[in-house]
TORKOL-752134 format. One record per atom (N, C-alpha, C): chain; x negated, y, z; atom name; residue number from 0. Coordinates in steps of 0.001 Angstrom, whole numbers, plus 500000, padded with zeros to 6 digits. Example, Ala and Ser with C-alpha at 12.3 -4.5 7.8 and 13.67 -1.06 7.14 Angstrom:
# residues 2
torse chaine: A	xx: 486810	yy: 494310	zz: 507800	atome: N	num: 0
torse chaine: A	xx: 487700	yy: 495500	zz: 507800	atome: CA	num: 0
torse chaine: A	xx: 486800	yy: 496700	zz: 507800	atome: C	num: 0
torse chaine: A	xx: 487150	yy: 497750	zz: 507080	atome: N	num: 1
torse chaine: A	xx: 486330	yy: 498940	zz: 507140	atome: CA	num: 1
torse chaine: A	xx: 487100	yy: 500030	zz: 507870	atome: C	num: 1
This chain:
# residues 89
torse chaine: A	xx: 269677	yy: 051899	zz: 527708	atome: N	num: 0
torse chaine: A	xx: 270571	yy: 052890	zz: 527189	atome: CA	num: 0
torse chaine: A	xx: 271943	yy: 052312	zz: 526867	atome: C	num: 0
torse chaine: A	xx: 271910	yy: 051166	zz: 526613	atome: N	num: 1
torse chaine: A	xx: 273204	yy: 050432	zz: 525973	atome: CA	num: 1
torse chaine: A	xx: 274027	yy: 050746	zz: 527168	atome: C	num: 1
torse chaine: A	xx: 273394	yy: 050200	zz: 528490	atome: N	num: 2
torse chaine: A	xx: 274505	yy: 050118	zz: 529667	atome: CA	num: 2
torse chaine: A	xx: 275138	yy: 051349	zz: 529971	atome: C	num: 2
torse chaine: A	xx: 274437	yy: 052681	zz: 529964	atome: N	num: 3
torse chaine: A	xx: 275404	yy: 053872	zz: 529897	atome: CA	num: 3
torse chaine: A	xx: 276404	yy: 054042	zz: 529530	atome: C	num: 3
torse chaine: A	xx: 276052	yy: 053415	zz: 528088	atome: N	num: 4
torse chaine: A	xx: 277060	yy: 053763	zz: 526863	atome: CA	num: 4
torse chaine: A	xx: 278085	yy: 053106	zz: 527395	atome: C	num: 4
torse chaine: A	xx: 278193	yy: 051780	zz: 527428	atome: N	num: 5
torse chaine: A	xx: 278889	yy: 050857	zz: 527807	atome: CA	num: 5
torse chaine: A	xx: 279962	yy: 051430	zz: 529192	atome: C	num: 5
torse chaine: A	xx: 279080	yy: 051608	zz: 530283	atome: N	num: 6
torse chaine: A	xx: 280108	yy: 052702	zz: 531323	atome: CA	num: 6
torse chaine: A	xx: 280688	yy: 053727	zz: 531098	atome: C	num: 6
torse chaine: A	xx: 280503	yy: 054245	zz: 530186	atome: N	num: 7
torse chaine: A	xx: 280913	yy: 055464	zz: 529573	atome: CA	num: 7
torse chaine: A	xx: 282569	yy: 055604	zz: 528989	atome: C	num: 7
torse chaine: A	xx: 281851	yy: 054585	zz: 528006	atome: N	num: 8
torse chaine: A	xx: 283524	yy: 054055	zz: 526880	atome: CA	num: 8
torse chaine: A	xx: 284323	yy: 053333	zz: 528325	atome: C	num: 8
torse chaine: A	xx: 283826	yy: 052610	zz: 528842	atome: N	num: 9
torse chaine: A	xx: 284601	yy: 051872	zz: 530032	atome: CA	num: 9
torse chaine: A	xx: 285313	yy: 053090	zz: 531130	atome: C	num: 9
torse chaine: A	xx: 284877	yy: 054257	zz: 531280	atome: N	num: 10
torse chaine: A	xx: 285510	yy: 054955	zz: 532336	atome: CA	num: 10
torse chaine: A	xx: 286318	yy: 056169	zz: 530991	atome: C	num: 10
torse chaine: A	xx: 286240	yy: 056338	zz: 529715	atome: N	num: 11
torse chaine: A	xx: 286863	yy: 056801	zz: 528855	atome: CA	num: 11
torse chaine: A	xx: 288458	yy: 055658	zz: 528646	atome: C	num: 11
torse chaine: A	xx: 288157	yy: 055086	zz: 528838	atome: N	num: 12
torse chaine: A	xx: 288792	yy: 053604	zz: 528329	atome: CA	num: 12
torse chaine: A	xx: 290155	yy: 053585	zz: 529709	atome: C	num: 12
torse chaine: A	xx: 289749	yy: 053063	zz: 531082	atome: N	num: 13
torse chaine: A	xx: 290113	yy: 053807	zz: 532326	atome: CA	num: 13
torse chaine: A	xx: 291114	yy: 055133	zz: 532076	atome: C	num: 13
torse chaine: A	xx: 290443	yy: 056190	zz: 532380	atome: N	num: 14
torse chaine: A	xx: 290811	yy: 057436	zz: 531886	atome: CA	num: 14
torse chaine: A	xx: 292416	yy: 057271	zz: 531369	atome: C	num: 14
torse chaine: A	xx: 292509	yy: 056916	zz: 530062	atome: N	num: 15
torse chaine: A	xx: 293257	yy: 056927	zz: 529291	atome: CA	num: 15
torse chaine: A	xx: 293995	yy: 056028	zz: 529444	atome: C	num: 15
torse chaine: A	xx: 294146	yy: 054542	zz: 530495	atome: N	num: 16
torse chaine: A	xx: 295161	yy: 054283	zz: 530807	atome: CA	num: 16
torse chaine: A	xx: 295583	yy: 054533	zz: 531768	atome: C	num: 16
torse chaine: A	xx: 294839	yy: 055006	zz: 533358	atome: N	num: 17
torse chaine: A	xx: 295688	yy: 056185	zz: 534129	atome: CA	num: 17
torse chaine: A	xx: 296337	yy: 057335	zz: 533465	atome: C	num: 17
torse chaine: A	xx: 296068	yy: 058058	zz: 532480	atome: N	num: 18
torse chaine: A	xx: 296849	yy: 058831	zz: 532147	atome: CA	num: 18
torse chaine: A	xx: 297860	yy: 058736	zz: 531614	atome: C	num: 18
torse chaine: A	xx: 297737	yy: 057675	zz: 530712	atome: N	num: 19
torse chaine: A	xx: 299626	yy: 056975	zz: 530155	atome: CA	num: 19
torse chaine: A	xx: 299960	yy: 056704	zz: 531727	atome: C	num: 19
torse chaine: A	xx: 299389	yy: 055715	zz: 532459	atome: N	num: 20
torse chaine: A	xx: 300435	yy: 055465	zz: 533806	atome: CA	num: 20
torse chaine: A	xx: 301077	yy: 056850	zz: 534480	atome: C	num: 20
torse chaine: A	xx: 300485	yy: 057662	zz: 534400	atome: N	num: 21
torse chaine: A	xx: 301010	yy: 058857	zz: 535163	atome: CA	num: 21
torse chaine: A	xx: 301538	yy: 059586	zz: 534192	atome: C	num: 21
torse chaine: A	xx: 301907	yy: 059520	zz: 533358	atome: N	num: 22
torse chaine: A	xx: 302579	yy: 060542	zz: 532147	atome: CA	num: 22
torse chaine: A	xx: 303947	yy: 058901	zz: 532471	atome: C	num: 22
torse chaine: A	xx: 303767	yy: 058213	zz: 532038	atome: N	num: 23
torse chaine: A	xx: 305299	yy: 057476	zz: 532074	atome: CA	num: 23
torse chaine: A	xx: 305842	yy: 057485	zz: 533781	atome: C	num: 23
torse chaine: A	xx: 304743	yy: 057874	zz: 534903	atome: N	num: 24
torse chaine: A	xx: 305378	yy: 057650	zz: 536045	atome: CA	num: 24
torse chaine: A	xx: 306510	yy: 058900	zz: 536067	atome: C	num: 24
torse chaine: A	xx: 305896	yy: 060001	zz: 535228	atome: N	num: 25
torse chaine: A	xx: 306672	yy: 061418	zz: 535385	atome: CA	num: 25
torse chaine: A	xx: 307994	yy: 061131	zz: 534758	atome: C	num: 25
torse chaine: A	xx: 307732	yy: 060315	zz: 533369	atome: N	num: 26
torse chaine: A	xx: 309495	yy: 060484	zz: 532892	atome: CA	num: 26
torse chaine: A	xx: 310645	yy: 059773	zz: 533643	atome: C	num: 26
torse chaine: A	xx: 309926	yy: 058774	zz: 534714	atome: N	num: 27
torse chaine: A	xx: 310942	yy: 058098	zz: 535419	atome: CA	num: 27
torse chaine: A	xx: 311459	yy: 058664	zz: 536781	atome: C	num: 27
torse chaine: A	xx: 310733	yy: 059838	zz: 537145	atome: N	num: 28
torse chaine: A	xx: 310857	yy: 060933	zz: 537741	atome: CA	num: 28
torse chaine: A	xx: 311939	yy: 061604	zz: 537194	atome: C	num: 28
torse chaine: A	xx: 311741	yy: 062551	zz: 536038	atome: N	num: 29
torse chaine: A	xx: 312610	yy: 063135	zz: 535226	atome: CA	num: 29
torse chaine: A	xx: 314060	yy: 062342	zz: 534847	atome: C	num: 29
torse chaine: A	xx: 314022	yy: 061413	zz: 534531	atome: N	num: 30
torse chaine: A	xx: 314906	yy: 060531	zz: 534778	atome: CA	num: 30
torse chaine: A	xx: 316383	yy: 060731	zz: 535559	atome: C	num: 30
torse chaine: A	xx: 315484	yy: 060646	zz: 536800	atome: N	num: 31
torse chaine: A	xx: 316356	yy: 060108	zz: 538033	atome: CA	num: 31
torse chaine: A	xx: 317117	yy: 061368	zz: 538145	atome: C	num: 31
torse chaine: A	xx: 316415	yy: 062818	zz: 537398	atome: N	num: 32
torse chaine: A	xx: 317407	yy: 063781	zz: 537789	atome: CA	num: 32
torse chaine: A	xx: 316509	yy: 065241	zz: 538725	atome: C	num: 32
torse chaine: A	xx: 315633	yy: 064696	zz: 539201	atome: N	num: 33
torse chaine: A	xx: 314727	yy: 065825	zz: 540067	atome: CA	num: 33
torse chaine: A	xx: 314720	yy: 066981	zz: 539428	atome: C	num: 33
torse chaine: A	xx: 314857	yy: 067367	zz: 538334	atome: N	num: 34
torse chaine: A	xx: 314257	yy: 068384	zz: 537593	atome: CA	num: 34
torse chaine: A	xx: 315806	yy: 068524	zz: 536431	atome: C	num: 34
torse chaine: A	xx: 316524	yy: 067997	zz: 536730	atome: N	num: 35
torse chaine: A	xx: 318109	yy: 068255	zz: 535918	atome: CA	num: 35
torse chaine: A	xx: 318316	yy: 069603	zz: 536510	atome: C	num: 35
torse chaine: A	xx: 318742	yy: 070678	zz: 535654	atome: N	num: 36
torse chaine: A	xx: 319574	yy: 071236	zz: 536422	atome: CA	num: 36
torse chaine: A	xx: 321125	yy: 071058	zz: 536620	atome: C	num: 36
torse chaine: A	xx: 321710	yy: 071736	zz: 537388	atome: N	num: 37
torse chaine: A	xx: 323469	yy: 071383	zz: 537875	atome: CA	num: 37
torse chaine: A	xx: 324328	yy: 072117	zz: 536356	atome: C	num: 37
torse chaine: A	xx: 325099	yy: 070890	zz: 535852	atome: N	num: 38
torse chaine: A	xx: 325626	yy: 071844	zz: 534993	atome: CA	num: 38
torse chaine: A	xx: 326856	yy: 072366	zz: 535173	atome: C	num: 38
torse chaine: A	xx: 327141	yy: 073217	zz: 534874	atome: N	num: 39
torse chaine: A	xx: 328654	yy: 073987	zz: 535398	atome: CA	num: 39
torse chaine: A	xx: 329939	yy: 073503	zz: 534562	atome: C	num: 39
torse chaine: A	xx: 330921	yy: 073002	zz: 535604	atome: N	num: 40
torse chaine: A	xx: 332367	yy: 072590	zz: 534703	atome: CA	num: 40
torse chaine: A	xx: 333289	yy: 073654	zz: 534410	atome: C	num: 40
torse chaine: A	xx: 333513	yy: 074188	zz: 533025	atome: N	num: 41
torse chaine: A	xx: 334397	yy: 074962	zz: 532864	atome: CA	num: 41
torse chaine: A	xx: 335313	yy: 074484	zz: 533313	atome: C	num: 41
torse chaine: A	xx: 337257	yy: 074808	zz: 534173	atome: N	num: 42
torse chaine: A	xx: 338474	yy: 074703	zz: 534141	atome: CA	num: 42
torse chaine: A	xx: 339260	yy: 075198	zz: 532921	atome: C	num: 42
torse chaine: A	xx: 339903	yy: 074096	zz: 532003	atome: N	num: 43
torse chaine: A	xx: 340444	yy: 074150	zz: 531435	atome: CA	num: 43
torse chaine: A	xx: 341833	yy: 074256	zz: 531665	atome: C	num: 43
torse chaine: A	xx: 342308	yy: 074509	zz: 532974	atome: N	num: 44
torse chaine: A	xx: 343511	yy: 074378	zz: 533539	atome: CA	num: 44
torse chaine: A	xx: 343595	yy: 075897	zz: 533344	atome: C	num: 44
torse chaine: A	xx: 345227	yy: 075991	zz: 533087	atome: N	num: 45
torse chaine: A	xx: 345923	yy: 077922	zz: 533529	atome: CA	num: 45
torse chaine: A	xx: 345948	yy: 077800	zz: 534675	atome: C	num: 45
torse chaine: A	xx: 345101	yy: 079117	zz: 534986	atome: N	num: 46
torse chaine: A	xx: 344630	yy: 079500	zz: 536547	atome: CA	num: 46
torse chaine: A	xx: 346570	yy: 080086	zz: 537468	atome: C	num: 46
torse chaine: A	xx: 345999	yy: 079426	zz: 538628	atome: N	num: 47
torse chaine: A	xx: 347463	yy: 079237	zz: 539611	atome: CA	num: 47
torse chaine: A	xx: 347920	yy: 080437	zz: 539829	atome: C	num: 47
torse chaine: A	xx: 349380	yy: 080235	zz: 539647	atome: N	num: 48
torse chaine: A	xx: 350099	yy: 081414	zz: 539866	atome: CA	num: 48
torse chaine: A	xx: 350539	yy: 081260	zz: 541300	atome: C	num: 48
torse chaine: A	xx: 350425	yy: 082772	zz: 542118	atome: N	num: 49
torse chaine: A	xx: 351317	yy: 082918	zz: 543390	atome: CA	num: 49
torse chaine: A	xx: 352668	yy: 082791	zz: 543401	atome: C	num: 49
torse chaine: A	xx: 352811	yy: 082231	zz: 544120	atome: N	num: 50
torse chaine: A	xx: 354212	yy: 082262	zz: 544892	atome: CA	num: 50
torse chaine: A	xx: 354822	yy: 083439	zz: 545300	atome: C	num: 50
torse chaine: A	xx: 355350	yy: 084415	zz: 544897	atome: N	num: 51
torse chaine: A	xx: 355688	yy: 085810	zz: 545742	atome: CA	num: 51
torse chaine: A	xx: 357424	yy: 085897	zz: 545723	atome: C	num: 51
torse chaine: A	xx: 357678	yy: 086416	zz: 546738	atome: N	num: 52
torse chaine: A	xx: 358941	yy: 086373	zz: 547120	atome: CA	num: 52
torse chaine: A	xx: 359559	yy: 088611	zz: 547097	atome: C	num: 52
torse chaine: A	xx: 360362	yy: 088827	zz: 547035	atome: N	num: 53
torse chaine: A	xx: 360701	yy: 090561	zz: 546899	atome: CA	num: 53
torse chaine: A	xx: 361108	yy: 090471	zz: 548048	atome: C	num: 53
torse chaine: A	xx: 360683	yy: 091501	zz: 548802	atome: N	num: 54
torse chaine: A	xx: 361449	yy: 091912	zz: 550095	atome: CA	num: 54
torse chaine: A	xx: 361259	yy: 093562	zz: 550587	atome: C	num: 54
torse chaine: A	xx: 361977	yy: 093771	zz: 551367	atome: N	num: 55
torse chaine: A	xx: 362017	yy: 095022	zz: 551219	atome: CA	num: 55
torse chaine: A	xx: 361456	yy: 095355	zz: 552540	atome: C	num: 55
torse chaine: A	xx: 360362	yy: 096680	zz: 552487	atome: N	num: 56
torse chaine: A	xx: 359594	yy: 096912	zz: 553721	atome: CA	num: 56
torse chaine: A	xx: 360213	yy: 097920	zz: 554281	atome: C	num: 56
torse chaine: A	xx: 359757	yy: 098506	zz: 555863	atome: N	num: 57
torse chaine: A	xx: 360112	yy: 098952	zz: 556658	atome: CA	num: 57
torse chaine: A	xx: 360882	yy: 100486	zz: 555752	atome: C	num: 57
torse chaine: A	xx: 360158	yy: 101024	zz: 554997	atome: N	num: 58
torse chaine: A	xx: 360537	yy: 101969	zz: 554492	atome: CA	num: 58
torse chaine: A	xx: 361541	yy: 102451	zz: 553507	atome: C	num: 58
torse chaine: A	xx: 361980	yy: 100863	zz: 553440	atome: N	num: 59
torse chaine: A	xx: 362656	yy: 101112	zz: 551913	atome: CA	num: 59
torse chaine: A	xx: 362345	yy: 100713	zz: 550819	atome: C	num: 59
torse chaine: A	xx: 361571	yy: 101081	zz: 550677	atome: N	num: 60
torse chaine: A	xx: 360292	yy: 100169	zz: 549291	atome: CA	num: 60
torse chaine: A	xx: 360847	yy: 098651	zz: 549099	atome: C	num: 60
torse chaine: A	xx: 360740	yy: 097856	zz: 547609	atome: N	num: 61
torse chaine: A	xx: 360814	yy: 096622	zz: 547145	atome: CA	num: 61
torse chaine: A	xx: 359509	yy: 096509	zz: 546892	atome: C	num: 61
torse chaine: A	xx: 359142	yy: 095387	zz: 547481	atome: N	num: 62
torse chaine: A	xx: 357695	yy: 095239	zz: 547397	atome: CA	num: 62
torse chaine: A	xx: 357609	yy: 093666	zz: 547525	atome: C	num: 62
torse chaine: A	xx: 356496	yy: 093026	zz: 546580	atome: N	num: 63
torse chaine: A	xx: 356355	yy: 091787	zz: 546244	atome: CA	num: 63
torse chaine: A	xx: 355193	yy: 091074	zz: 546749	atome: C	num: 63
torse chaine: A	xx: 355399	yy: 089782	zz: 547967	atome: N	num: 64
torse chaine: A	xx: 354731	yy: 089429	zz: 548671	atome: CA	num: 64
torse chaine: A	xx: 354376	yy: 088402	zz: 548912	atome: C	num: 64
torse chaine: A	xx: 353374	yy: 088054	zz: 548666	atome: N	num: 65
torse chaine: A	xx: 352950	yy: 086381	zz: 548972	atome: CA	num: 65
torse chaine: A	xx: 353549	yy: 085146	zz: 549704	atome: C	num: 65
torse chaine: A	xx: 353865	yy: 083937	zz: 549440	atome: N	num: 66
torse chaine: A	xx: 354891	yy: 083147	zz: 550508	atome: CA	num: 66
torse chaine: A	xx: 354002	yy: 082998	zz: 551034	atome: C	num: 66
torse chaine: A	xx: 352785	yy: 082417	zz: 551117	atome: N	num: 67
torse chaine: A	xx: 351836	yy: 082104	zz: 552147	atome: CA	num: 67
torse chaine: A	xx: 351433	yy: 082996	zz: 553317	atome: C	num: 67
torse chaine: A	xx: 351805	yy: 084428	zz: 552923	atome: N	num: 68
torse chaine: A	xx: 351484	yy: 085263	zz: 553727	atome: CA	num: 68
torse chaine: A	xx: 352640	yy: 085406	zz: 555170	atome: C	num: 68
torse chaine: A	xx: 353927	yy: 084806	zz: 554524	atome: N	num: 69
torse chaine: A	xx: 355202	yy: 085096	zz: 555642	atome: CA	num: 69
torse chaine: A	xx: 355399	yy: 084459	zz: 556317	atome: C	num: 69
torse chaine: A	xx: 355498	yy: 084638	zz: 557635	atome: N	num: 70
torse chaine: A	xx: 355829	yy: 083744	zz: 558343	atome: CA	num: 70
torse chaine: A	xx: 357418	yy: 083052	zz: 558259	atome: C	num: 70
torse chaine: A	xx: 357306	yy: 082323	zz: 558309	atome: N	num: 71
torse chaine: A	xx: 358913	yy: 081548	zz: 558259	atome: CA	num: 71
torse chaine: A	xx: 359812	yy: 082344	zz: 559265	atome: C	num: 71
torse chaine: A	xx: 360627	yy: 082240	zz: 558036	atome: N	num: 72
torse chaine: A	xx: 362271	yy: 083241	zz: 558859	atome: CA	num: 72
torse chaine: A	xx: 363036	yy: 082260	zz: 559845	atome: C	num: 72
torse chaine: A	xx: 363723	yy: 083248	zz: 560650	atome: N	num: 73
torse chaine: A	xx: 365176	yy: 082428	zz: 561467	atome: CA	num: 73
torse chaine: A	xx: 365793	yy: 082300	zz: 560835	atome: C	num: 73
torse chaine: A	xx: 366262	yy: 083078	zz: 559832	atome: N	num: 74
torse chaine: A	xx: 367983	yy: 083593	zz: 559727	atome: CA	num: 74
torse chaine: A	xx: 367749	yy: 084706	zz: 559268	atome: C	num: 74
torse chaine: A	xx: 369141	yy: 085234	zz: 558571	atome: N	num: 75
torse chaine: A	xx: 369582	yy: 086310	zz: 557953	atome: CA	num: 75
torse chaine: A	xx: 369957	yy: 087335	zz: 559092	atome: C	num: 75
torse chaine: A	xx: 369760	yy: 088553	zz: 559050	atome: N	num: 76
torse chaine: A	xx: 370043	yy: 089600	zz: 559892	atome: CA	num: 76
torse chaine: A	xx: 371280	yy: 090362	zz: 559233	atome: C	num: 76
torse chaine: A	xx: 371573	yy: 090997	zz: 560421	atome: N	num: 77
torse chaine: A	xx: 372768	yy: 091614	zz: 559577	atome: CA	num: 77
torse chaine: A	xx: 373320	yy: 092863	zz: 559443	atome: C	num: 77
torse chaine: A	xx: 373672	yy: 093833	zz: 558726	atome: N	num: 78
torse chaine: A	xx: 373503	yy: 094771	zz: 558147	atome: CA	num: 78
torse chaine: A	xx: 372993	yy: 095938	zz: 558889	atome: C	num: 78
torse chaine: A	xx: 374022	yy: 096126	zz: 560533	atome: N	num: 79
torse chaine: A	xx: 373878	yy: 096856	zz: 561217	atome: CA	num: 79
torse chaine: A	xx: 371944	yy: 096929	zz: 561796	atome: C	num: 79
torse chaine: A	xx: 371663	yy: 095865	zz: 561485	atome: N	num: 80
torse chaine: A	xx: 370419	yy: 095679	zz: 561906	atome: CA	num: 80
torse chaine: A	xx: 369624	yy: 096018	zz: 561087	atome: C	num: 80
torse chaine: A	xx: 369750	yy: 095922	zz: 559932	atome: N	num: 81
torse chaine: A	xx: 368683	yy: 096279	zz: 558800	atome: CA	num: 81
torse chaine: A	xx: 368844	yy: 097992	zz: 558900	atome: C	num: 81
torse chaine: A	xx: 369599	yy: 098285	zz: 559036	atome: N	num: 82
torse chaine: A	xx: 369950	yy: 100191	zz: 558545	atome: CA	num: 82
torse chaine: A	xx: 369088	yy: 100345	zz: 560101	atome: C	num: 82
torse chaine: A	xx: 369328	yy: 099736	zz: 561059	atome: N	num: 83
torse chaine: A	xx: 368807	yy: 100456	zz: 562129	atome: CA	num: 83
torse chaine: A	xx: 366960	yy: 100028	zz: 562174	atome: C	num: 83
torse chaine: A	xx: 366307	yy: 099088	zz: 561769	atome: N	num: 84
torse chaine: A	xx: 365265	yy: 098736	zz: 561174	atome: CA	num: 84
torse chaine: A	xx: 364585	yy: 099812	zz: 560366	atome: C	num: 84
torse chaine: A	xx: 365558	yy: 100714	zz: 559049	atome: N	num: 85
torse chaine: A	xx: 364673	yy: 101143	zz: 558206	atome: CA	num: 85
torse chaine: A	xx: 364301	yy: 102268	zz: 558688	atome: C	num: 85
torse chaine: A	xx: 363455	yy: 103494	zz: 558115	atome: N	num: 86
torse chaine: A	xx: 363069	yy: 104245	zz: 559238	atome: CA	num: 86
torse chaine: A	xx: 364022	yy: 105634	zz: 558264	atome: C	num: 86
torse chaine: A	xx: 364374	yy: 106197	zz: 558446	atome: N	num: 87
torse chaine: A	xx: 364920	yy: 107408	zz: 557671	atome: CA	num: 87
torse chaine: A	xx: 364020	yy: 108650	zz: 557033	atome: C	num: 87
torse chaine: A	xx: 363852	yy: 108977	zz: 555614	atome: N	num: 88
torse chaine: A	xx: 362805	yy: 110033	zz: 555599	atome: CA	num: 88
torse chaine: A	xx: 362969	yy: 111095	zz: 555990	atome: C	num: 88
């Protein structure tokens, strides 16, 4: 009967230090980040202002427009050209 006992406490004994090994294998797991989640960076910066330039559209209208949106000018046009450009209501 002794020897039971004896295997007994011995695979209790076992037991319980595989289970510390695998409970500390997990925190070095956890650790490394597997299970981090992503944390989000607020911007503390004032959010970017556009660039907008006034120009006046086909109709007449002053209307305010993105520089990124324009294509780069030649040159200035000149008057006779703009009046004949706008459309008349």
């Amino acid at each position: 009967m002794k020897e039971i006992e004896s295997t007994s406490g011995e695979l209790k004994s076992r037991r319980k230090l595989l289970t510390g090994i695998g409970i500390l294998s997990l925190f070095s797991i956890w650790r490394t980040g597997v299970f981090n989640k992503k944390k989000t960076v607020i911007s503390c910066a004032p959010p970017v202002q556009k660039e907008t330039m006034k120009l006046l559209s086909q109709d007449g209208r002053l209307v305010e427009v993105d520089i990124a949106q324009i294509k780069s000018t030649l040159g200035k046009i000149s008057d006779q050209d703009l009046q004949g450009w706008i459309k008349k209501l």
